[in-house]
VEXVEXNU-486373 format. One record per residue (C-alpha): x, y, z; chain; residue in three letters. Coordinates in steps of 0.2 Angstrom, whole numbers, always signed. Example, Ala and Ser with C-alpha at 12.3 -4.5 7.8 and 13.67 -1.06 7.14 Angstrom:
<recs>
+-------+-------+-------+-------+------+
:    px :    py :    pz : kette : rest :
+-------+-------+-------+-------+------+
:   +62 :   -22 :   +39 :     A :  ALA :
:   +68 :    -5 :   +36 :     A :  SER :
+-------+-------+-------+-------+------+
</recs>
This chain:
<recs>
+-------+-------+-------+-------+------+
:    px :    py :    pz : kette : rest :
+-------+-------+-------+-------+------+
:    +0 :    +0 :    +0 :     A :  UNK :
:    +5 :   +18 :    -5 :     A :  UNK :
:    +6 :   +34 :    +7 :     A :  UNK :
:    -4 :   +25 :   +21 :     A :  UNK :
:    -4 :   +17 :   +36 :     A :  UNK :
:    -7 :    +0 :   +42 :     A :  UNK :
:   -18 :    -2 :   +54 :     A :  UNK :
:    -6 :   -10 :   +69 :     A :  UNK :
:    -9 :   -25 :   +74 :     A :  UNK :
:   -15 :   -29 :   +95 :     A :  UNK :
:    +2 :   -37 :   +95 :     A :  UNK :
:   +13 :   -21 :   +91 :     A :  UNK :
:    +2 :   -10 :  +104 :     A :  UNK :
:    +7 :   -22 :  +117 :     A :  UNK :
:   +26 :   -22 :  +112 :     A :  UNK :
:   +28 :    -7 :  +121 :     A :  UNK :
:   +22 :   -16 :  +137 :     A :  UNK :
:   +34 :   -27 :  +149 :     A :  UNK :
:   +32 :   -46 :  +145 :     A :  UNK :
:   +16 :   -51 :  +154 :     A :  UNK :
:    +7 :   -35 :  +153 :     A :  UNK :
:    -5 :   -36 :  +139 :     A :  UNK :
:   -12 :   -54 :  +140 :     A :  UNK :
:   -15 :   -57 :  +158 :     A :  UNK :
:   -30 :   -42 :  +159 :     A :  UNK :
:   -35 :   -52 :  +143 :     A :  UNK :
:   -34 :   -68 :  +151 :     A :  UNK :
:   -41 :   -63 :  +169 :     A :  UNK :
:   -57 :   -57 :  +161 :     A :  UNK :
:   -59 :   -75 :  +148 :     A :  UNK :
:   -56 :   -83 :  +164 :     A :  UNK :
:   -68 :   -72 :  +175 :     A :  UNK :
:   -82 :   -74 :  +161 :     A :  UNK :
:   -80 :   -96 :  +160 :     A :  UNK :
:   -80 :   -93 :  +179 :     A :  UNK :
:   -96 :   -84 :  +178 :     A :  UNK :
:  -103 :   -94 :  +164 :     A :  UNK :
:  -100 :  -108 :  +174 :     A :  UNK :
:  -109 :  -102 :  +190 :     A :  UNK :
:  -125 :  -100 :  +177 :     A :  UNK :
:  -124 :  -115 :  +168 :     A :  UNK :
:  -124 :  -125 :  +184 :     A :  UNK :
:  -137 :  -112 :  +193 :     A :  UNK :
:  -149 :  -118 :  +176 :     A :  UNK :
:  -145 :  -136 :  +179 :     A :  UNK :
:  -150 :  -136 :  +196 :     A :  UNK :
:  -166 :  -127 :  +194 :     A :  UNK :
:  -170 :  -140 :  +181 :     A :  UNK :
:  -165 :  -156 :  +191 :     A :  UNK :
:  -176 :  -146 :  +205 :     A :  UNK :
:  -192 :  -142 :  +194 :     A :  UNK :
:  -188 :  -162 :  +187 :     A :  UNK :
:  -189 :  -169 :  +205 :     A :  UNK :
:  -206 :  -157 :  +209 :     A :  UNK :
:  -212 :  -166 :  +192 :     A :  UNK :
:  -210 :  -182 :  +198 :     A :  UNK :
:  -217 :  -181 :  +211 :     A :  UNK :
:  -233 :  -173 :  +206 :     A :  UNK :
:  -235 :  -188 :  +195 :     A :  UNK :
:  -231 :  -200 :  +210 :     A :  UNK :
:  -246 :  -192 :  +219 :     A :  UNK :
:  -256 :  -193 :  +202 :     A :  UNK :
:  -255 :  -208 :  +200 :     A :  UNK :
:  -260 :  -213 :  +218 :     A :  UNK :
:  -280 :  -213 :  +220 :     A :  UNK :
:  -288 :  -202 :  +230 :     A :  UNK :
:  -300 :  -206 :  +242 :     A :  UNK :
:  -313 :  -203 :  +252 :     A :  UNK :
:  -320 :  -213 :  +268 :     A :  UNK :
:  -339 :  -208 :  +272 :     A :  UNK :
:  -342 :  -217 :  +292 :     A :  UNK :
:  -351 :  -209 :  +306 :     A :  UNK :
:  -339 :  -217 :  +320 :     A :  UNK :
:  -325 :  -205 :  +323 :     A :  UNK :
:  -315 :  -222 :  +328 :     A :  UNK :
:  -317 :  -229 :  +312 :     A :  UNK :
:  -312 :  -211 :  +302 :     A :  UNK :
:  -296 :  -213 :  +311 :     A :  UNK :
:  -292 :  -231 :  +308 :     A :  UNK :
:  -298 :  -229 :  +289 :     A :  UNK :
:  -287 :  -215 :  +288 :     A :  UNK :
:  -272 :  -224 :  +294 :     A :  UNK :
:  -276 :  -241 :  +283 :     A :  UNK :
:  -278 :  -230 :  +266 :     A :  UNK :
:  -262 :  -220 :  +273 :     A :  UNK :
:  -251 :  -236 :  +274 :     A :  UNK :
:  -258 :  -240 :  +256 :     A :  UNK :
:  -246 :  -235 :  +243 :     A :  UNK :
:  -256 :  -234 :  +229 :     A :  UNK :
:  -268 :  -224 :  +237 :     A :  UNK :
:  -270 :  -205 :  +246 :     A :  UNK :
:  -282 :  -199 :  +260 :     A :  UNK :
:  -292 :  -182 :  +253 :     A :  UNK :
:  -303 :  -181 :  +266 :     A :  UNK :
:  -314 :  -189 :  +278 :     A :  UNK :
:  -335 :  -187 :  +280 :     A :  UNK :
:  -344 :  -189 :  +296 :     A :  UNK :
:  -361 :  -189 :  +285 :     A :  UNK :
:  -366 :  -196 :  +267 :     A :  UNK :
:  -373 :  -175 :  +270 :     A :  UNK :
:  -356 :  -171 :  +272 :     A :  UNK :
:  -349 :  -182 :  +259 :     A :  UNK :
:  -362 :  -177 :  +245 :     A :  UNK :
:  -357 :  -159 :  +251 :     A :  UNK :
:  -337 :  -160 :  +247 :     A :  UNK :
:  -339 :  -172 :  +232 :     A :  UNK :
:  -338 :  -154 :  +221 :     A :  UNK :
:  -321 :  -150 :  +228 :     A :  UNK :
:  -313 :  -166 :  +232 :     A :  UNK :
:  -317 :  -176 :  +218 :     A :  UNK :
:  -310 :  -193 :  +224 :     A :  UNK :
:  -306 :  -208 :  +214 :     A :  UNK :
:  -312 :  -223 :  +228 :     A :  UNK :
:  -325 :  -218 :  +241 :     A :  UNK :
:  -326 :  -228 :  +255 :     A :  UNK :
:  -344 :  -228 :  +262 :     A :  UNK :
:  -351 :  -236 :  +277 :     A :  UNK :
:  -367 :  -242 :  +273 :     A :  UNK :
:  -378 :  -238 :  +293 :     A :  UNK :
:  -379 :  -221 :  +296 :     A :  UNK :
:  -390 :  -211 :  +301 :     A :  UNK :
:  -400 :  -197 :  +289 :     A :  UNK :
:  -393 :  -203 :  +270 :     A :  UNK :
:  -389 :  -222 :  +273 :     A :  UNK :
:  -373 :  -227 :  +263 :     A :  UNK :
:  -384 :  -234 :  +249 :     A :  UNK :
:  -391 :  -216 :  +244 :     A :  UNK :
:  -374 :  -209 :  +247 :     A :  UNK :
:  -367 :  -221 :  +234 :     A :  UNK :
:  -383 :  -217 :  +223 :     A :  UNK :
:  -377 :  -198 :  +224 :     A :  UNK :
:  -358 :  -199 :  +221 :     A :  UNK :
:  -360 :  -210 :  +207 :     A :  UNK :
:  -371 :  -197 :  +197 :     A :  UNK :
:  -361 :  -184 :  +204 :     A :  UNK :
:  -343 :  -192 :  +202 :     A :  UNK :
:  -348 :  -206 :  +189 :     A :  UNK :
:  -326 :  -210 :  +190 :     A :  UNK :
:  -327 :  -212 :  +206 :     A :  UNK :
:  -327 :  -231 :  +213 :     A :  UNK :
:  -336 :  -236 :  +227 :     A :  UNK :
:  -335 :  -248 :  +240 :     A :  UNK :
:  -350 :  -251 :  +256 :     A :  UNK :
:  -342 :  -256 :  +271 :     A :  UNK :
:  -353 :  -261 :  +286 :     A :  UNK :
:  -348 :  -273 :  +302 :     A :  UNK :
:  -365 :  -283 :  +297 :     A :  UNK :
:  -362 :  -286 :  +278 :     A :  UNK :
:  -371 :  -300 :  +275 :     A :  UNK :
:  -387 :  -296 :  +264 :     A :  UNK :
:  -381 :  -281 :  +259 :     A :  UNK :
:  -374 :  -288 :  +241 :     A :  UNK :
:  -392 :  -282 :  +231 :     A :  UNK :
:  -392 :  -263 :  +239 :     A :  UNK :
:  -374 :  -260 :  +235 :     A :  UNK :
:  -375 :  -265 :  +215 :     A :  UNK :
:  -391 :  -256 :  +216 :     A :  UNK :
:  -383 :  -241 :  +223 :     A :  UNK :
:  -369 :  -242 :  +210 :     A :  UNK :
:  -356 :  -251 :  +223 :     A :  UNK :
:  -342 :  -261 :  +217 :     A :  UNK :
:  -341 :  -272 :  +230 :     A :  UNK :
:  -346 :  -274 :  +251 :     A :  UNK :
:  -334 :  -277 :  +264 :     A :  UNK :
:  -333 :  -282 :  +281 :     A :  UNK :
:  -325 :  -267 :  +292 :     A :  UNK :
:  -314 :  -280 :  +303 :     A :  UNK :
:  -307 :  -287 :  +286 :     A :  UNK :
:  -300 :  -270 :  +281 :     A :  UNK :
:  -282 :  -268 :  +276 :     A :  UNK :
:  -271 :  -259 :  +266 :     A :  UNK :
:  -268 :  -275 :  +254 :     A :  UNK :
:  -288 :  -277 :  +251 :     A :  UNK :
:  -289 :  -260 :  +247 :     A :  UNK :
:  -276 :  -258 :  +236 :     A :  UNK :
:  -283 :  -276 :  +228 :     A :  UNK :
:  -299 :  -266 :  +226 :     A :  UNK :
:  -293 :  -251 :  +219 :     A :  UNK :
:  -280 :  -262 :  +207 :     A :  UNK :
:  -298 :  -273 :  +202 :     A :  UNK :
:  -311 :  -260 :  +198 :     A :  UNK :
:  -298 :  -242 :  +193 :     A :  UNK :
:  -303 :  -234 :  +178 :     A :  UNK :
:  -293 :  -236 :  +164 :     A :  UNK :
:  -283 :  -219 :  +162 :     A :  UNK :
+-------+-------+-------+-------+------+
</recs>
């Protein structure tokens, strides 16, 4: 090139500087930005393994059924509770004292397996079955009475799957029954 000056090249400005000089601002900042790079690439892939684990988990508890027990002895709430509790396969949403009170949740709780107990007073467990299967038609339901025999007829009629005996409860029955009669999702 004629009359004119070549740009210099970064290597002739740092010639006037001691050995050392020029690079190492060059090379502190690279290393400063990996540094920091790093920081936020493992900050993202912790949030992901976090959100991952919370996904997992919410399909865990999906896939468990939810259920309901319907008994008007505060006894019995307590050690259905425990039995469905000690159920993998299966997660306590609430407990009713009434087929009343059970009718009255249905909206909200929307369970998968209703425990009902067949006596009780005001809306026997027949009716109560009746009701949650118009109003939860997903929903399975299972009569449970200490006196079960001769109560086959009113539960199929009421849209029960099945009768049980209270004594013979179980978390292994339960999960039998829920495995037998589940909707296919």
């Amino acid at each position: 090139m004629t009359g004119g000056s070549e740009p210099s090249a970064p290597e002739d400005a740092a010639a006037d500087l001691a050995p050392g000089q020029a690079a190492a601002p060059a090379v502190h900042r690279r290393a400063r930005g990996a540094s920091q790079d790093a920081k936020a690439l493992k900050a993202q892939a912790e949030h992901q393994v976090r959100r991952a684990r919370r996904n997992l988990a919410t399909a865990r508890r999906s896939l468990r059924a939810r259920v309901l027990v319907v008994d008007d002895s505060p006894v019995f709430l307590e050690v259905a509770a425990s039995l469905v509790s000690a159920a993998p396969s299966l997660r306590l949403i609430g407990v009713a004292p009434s087929g009343a009170d059970a009718i009255e949740v249905l909206p909200k709780l929307r369970p998968d397996f209703v425990l009902v107990d067949f006596n009780m007073p005001g809306i026997d467990g027949a009716e109560t079955a009746a009701v949650i299967g118009k109003e939860c038609p997903e929903a399975v339901v299972v009569i449970i009475s200490a006196e079960p025999a001769g109560l086959e007829f009113a539960a199929r009629a009421s849209g029960a799957v099945a009768v049980l005996d209270k004594r013979g409860l179980g978390p292994g029955v339960l999960e039998a029954l829920w495995a037998k009669h589940r909707p296919e999702r």
